[in-house]
PAZAPA-4460 file (N, C-alpha, C; in steps of 0.05 Angstrom, whole numbers, plus 32768, in hexadecimal, padded with zeros to 4 digits):
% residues 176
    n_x    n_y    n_z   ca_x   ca_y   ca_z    c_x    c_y    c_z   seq   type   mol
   8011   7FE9   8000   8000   8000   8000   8012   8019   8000     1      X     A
   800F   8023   7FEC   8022   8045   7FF7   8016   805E   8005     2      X     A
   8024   806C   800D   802A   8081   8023   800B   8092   801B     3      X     A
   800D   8098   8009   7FF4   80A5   7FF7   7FD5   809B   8006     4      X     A
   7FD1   807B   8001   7FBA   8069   8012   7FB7   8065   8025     5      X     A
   7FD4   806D   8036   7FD2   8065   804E   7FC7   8085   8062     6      X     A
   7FCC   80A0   804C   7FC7   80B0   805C   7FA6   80B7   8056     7      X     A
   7F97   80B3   8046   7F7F   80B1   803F   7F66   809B   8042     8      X     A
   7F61   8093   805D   7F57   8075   805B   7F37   8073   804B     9      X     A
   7F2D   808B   8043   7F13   808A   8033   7F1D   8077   8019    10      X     A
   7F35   8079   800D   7F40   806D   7FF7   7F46   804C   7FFD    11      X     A
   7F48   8043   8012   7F4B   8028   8017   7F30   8017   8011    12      X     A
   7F38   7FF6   8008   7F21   7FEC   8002   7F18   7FDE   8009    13      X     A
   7F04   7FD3   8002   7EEF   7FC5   801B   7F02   7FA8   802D    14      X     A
   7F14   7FA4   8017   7F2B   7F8A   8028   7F3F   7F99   803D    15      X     A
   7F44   7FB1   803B   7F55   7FB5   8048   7F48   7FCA   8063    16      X     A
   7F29   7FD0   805D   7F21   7FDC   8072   7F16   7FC9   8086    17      X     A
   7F13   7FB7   807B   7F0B   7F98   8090   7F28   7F8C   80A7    18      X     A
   7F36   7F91   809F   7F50   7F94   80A9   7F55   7FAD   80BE    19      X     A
   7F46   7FBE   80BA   7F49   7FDD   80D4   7F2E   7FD7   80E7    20      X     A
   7F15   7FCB   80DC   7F07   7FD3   80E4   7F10   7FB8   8105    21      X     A
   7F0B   7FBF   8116   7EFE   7FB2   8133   7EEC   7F99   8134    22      X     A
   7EF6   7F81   813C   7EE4   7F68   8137   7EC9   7F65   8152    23      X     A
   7EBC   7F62   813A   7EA1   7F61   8151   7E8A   7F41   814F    24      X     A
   7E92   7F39   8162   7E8F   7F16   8161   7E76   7F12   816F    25      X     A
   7E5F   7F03   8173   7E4E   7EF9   8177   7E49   7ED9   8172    26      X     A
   7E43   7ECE   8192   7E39   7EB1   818B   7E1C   7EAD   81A5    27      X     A
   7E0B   7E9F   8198   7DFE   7E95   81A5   7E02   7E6F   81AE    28      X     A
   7DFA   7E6D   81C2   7DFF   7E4A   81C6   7DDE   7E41   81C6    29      X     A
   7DD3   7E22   81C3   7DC4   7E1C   81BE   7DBA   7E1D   81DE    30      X     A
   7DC8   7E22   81F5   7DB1   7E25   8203   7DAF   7E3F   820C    31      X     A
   7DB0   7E52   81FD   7DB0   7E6C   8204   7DBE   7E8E   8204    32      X     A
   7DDC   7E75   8211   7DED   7E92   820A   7DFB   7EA1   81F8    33      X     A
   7DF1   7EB7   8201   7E08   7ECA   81EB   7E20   7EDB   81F4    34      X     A
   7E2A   7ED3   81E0   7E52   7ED8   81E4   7E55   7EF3   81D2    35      X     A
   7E5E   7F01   81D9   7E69   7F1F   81D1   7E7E   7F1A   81C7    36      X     A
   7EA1   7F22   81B3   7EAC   7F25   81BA   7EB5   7F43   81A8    37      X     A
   7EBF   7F5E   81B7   7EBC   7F72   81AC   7ED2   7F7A   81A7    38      X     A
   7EE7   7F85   8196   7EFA   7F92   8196   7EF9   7FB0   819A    39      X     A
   7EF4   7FB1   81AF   7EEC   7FCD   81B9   7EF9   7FD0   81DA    40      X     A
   7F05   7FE8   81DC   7F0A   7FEA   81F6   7EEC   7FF5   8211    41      X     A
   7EED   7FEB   8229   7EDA   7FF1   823F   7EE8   8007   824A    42      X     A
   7EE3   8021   8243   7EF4   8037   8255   7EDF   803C   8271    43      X     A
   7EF9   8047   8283   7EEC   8055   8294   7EE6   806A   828F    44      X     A
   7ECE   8078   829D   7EC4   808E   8297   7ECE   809F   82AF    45      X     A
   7ED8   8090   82C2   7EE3   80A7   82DB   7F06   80AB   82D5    46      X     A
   7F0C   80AD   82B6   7F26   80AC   82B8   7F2D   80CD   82AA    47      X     A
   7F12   80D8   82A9   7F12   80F3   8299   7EF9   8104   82A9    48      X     A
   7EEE   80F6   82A3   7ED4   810B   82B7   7EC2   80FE   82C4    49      X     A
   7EC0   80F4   82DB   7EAC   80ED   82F4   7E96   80E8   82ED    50      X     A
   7E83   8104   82DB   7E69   8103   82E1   7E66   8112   82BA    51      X     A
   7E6A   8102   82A9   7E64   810B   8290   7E47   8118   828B    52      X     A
   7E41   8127   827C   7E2B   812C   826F   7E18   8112   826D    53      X     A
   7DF6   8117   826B   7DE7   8100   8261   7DF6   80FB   8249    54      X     A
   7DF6   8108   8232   7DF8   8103   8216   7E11   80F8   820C    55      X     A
   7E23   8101   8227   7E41   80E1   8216   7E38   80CD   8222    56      X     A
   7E2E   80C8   8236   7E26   80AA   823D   7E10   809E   8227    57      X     A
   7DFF   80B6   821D   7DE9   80A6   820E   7DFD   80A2   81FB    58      X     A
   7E10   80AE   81E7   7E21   80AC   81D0   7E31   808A   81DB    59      X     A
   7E35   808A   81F7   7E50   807A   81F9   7E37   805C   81F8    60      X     A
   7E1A   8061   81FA   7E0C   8045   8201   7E03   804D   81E9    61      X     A
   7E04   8052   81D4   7DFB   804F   81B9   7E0D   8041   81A6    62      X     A
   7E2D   8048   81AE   7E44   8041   81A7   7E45   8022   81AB    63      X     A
   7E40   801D   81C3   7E3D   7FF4   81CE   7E21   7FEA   81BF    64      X     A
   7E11   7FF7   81C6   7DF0   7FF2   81B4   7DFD   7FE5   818C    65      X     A
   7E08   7FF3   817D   7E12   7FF8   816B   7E22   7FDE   8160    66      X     A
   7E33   7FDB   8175   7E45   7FC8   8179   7E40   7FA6   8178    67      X     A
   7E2F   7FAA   818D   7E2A   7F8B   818C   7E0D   7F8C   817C    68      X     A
   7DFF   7F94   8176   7DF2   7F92   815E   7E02   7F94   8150    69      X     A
   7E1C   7F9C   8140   7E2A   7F8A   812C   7E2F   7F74   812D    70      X     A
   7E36   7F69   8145   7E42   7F57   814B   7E2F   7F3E   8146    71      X     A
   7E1E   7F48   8155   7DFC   7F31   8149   7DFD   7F2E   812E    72      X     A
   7DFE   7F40   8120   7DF2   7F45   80FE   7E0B   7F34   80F4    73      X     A
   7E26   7F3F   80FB   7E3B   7F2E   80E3   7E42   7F0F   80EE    74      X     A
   7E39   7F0C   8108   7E3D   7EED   8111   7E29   7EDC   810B    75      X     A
   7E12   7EE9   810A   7DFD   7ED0   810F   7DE9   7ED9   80F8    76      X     A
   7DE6   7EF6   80EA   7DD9   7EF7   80D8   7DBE   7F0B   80DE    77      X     A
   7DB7   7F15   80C8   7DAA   7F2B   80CE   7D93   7F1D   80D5    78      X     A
   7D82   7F08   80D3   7D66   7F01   80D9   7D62   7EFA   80F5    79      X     A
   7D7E   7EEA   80F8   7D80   7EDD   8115   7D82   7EF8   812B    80      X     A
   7D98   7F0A   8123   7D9A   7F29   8137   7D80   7F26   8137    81      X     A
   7D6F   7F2E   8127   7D5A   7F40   8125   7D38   7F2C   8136    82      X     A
   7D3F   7F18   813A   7D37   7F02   8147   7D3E   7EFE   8164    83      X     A
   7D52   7F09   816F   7D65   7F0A   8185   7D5A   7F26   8191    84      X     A
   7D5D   7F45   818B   7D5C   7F55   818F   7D39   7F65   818F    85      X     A
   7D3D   7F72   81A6   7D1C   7F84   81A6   7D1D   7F98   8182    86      X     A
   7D02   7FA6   8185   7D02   7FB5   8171   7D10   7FCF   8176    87      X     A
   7D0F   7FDE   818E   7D1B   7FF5   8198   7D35   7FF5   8198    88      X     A
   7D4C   7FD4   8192   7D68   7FD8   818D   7D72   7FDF   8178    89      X     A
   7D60   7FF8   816A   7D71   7FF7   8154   7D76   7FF6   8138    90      X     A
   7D77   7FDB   813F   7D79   7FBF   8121   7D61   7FC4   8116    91      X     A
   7D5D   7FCE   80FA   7D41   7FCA   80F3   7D3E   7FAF   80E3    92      X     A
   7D23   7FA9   80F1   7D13   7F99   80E4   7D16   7F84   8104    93      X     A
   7D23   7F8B   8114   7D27   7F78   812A   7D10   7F75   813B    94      X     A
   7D04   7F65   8145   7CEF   7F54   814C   7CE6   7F45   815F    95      X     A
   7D08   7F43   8176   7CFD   7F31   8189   7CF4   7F39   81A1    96      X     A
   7CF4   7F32   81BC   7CDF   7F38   81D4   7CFB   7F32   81E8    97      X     A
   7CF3   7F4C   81F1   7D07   7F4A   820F   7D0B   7F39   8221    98      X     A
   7D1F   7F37   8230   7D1F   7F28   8244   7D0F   7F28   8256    99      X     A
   7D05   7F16   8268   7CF9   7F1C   8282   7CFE   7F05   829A   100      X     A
   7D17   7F03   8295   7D1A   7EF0   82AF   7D40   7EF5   82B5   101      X     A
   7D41   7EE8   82CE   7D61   7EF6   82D3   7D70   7EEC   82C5   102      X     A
   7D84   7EFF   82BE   7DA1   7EED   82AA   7DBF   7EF5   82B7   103      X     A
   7DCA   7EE9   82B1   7DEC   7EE3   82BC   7DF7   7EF9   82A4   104      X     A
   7E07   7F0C   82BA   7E16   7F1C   8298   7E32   7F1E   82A0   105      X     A
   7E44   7F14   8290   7E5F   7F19   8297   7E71   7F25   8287   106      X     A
   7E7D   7F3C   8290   7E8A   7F4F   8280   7EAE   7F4B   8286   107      X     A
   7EB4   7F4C   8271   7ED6   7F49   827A   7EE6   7F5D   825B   108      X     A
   7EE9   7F6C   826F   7EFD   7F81   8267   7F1D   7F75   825F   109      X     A
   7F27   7F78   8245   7F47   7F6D   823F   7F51   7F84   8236   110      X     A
   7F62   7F88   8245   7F77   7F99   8239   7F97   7F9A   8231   111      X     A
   7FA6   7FA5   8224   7FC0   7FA5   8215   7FD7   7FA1   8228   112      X     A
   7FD5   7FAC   8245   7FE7   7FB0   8252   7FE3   7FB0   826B   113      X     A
   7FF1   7FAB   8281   7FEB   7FB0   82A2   7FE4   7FC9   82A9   114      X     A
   7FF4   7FE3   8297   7FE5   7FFB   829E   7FD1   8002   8295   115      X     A
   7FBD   7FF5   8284   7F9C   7FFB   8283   7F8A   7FF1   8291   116      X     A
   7F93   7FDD   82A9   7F7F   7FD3   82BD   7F74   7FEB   82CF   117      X     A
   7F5C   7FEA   82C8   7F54   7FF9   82EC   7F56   7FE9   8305   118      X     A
   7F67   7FFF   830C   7F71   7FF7   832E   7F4E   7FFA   8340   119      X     A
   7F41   800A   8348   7F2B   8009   834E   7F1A   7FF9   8347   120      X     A
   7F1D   7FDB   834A   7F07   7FCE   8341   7EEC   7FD1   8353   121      X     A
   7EEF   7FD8   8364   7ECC   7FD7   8377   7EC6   7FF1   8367   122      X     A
   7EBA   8004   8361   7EB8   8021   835A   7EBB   8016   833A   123      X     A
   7ED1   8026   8335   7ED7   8028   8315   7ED1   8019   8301   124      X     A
   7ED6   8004   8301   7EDC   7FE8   82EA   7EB7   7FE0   82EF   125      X     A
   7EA6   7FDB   8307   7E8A   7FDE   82F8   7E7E   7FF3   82EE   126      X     A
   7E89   8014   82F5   7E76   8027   82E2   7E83   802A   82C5   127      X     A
   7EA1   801C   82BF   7EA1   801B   82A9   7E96   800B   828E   128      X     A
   7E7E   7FF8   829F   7E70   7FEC   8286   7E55   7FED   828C   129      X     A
   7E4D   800D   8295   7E3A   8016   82A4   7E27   8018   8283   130      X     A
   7E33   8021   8264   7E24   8027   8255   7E22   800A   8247   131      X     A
   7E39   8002   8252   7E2F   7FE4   8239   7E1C   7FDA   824C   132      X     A
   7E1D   7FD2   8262   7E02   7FC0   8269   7DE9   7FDB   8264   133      X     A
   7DE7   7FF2   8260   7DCD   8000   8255   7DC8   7FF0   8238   134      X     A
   7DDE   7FF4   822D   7DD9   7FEB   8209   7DCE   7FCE   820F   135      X     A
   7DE1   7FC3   821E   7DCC   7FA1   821E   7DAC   7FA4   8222   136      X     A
   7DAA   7FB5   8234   7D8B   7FAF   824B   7D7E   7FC8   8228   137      X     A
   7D87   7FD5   821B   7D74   7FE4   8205   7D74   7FCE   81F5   138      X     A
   7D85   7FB8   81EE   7D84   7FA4   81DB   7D70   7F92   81D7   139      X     A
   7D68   7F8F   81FB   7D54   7F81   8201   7D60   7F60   8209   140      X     A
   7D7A   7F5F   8210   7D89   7F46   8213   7D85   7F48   8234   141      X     A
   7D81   7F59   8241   7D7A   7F57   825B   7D62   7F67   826D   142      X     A
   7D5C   7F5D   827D   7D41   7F71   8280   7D4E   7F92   828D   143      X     A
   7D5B   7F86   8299   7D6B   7F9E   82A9   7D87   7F9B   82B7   144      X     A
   7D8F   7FB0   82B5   7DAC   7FB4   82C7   7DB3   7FAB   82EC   145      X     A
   7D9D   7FA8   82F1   7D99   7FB0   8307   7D9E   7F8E   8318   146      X     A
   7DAA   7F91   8334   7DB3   7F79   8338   7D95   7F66   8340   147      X     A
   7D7C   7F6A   8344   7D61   7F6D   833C   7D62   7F54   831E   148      X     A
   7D70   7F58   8319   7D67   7F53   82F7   7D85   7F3E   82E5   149      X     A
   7D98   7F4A   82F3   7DBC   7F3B   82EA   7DCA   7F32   8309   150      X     A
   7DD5   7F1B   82F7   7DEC   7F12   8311   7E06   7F24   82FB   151      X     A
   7E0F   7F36   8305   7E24   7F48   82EF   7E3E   7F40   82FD   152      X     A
   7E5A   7F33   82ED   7E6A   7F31   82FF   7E80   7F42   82E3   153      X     A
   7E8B   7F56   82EE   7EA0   7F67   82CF   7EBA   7F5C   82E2   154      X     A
   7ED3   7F57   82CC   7EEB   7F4E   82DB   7F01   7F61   82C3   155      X     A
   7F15   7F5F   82BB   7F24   7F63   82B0   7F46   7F59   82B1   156      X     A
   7F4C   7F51   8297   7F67   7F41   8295   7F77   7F4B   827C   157      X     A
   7F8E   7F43   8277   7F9D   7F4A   825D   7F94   7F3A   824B   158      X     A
   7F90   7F52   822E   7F95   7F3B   8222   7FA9   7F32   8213   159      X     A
   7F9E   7F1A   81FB   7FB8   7F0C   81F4   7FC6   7F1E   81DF   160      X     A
   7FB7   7F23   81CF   7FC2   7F3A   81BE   7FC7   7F50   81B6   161      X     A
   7FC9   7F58   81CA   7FD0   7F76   81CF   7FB6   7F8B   81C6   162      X     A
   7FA3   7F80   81C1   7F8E   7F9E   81C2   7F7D   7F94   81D1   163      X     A
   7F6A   7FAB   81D1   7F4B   7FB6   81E1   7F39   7F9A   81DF   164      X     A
   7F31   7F8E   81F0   7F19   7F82   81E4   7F06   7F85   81FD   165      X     A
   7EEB   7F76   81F7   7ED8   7F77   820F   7EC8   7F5F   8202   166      X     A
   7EC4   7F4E   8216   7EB7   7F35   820F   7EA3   7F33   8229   167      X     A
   7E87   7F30   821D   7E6E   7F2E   822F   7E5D   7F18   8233   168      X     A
   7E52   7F09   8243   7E48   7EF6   823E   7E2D   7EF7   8253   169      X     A
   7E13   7EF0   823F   7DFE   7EEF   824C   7DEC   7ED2   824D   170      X     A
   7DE0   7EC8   8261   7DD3   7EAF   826D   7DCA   7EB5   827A   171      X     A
   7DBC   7E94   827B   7DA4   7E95   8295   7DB1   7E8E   82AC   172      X     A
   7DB5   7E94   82C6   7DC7   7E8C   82D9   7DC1   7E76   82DB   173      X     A
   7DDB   7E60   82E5   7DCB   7E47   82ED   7DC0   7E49   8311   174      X     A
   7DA9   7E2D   8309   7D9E   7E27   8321   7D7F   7E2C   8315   175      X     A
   7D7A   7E3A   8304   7D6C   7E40   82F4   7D54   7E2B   82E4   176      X     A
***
């Protein structure tokens, strides 16, 4: 590629923008669960400003909303998303019926290096996936955020290849 393509990425082509773009993975298992896996970093939000505006949080849970609705659509297919997901997520033409019973949600934050862990894990590391579990509970994959409604356990580890990821996983708890 020369210097020319590399400084203009509107000019790159659909093979080589598949290559920049962020992998966004989706699986369901036959008894239920669904597996996230996002190439996207979970920031903290107390690492810049405490108490943001409504409107970056709604931007930052539109941003996860966005996301794993890709993730549905390019893993499993647009009929099945749209089969999976309420009508209000979004996805048009999507069709299915919310949750209403408790579900297991596990969030695990991977990051590049030992200095991107949050040290504050009681506090910090759960309000930082304060908008993705909104985008879930607008998806309609959970009824609510609320411990009422999720057994939520968020952890965070390195990962193997040196970037951002965030991998989610939703079920029915057992005992169930």
């Amino acid at each position: 590629m020369t210097a020319a393509r590399r400084m203009r990425p509107s000019s790159l082509s659909a093979q080589e923008l598949a290559h920049v773009r962020p992998i966004e993975r989706a699986t369901v298992s036959p008894d239920g669960r669904i597996e996230f896996r996002l190439q996207r970093e979970l920031r903290n939000a107390n690492a810049r400003n405490r108490n943001p505006h409504w409107s970056k949080k709604h931007t930052k849970r539109l941003f996860w909303q966005s996301s794993l609705c890709n993730a549905l659509v390019l893993s499993l297919g647009h009929a099945a998303a749209c089969r999976l997901l309420i009508a209000d997520s979004g996805l048009f033409g999507a069709c299915g019926t919310r949750v209403d019973e408790r579900r297991r949600l596990e969030i695990t934050r991977l990051v590049p290096s030992k200095r991107h862990l949050i040290h504050d894990t009681f506090d910090n590391l759960p309000w930082s996936a304060k908008e993705l579990r909104d985008a879930i509970k607008h998806l309609g994959l959970i009824r609510d955020d609320s411990d009422k409604w999720t057994d939520t356990s968020i952890r965070q580890d390195l990962s193997t290849d040196g970037t951002w990821w965030t991998w989610i996983a939703i079920d029915v708890p057992e005992g169930r």
